[in-house]
N, C-alpha and C positions, 0 to 999 in steps of 0.2 A: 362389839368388834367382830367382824368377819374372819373367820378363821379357816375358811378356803384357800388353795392356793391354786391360781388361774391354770387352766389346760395346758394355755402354752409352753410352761413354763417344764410341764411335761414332755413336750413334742420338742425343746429346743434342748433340757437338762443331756441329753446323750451326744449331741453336737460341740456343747458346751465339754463336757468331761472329757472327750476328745481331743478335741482343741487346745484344750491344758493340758493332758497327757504329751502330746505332739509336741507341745513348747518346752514342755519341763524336758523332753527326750534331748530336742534341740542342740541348748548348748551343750551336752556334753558330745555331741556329734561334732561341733565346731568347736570344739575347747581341742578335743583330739586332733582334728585337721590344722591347727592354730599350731598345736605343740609338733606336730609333724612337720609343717613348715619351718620353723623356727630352727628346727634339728637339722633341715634339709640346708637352711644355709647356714646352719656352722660347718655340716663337714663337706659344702659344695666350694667352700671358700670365698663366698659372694662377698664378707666383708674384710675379706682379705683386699680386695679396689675399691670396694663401693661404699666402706666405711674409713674415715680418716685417722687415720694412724694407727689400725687395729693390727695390720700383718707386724708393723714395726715393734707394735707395746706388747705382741705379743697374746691379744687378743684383752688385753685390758682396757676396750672403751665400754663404758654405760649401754648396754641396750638401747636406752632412750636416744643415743646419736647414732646407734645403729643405721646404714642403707640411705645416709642423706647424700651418697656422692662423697668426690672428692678434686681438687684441682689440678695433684700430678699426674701427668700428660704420660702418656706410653708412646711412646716416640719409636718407627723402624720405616723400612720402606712403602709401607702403607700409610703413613705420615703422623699427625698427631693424636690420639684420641684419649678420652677422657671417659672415667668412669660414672656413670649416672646416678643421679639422684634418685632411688628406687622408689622413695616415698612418694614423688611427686610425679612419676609416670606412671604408679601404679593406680593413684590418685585419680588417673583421667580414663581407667578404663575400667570398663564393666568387669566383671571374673567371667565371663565368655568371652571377649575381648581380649583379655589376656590369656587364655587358651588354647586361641586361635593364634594370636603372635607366638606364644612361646613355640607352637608346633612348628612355626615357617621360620625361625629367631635365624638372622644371618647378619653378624655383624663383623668389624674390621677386629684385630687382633688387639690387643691380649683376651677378649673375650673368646671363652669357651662356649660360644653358640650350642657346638654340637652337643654338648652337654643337658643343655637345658631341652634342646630339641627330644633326647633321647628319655625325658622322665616321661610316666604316667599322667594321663590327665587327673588321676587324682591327685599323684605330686603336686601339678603345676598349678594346682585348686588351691590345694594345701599352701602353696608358697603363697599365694595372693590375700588366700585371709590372714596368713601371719602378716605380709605385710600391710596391711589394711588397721590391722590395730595398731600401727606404730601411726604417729600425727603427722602430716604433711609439716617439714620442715626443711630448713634451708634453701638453695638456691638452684636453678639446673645448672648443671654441669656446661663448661665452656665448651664453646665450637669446636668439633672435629676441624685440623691442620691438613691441610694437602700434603704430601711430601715438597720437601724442597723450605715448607712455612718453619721459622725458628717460633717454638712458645716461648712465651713472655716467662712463664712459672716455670718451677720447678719439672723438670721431667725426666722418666728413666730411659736410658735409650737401649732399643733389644737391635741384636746384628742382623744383618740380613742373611737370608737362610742359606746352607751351603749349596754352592753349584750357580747363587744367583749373582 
């Protein structure tokens, strides 16, 4: 029996310990960006709309239905709109992709746009891999209502602002 062990194996063992060094560092670099996310929407309010029934129970739904959307309609002179199913938009974009929106985020009210506009692009990292370990679940969210459109579901209606 040959009791040698081949050159290469020389030339390739510090690549090798490297590479596992770099991995093992890894998740705990994303385990942190995961728990920062996860922190950043409990106290940004994200599933106070985008998780169903969470503002009302008071923040008692399961993680696991966390950010799937919901069907009641925010109703005001901007017309109907509907909060998203985060799971499944965030589903379809790269984490560049979604750094790039979150920077330009303009959307119709009850959303706080500016809000998300104004994190960190580490935040906005941070929020995408939190989201990303949650599973694509449920359905998207109903069509935006013109004003003037009645929804069918349940909706809260906000007044129109003073002076208008």
């Amino acid at each position: 029996m040959n009791a040698s062990i081949p050159i290469a194996w020389f030339v390739c063992a510090p690549w090798l310990l490297a590479a596992t060094a770099a991995a093992a560092e890894a998740p705990s670099h994303d385990a942190a960006a995961i728990a920062r996310g996860r922190y950043l929407i409990r106290i940004m309010g994200c599933n106070d709309c985008h998780t169903k029934g969470f503002a009302p129970s008071g923040g008692e739904v399961p993680e696991s239905q966390w950010l799937a959307g919901d069907a009641l309609g925010y109703r005001g002179p901007w017309g109907t709109t509907y909060p998203s199913n985060l799971r499944l938009t965030f589903a379809k974009l790269t984490e560049d992709q979604w750094v790039e929106k979150g920077r330009s985020l303009y959307t119709r009210p009850p959303m706080p746009w500016f809000s998300v506009r104004a994190l960190t692009d580490s935040d906005l990292r941070a929020l995408y891999r939190y989201v990303r370990t949650l599973q694509p679940l449920g359905t998207p969210a109903p069509a935006f209502l013109p004003p003037g459109e009645e929804p069918s579901g349940p909706s809260v209606l906000f007044p129109a602002p003073p002076g208008k």
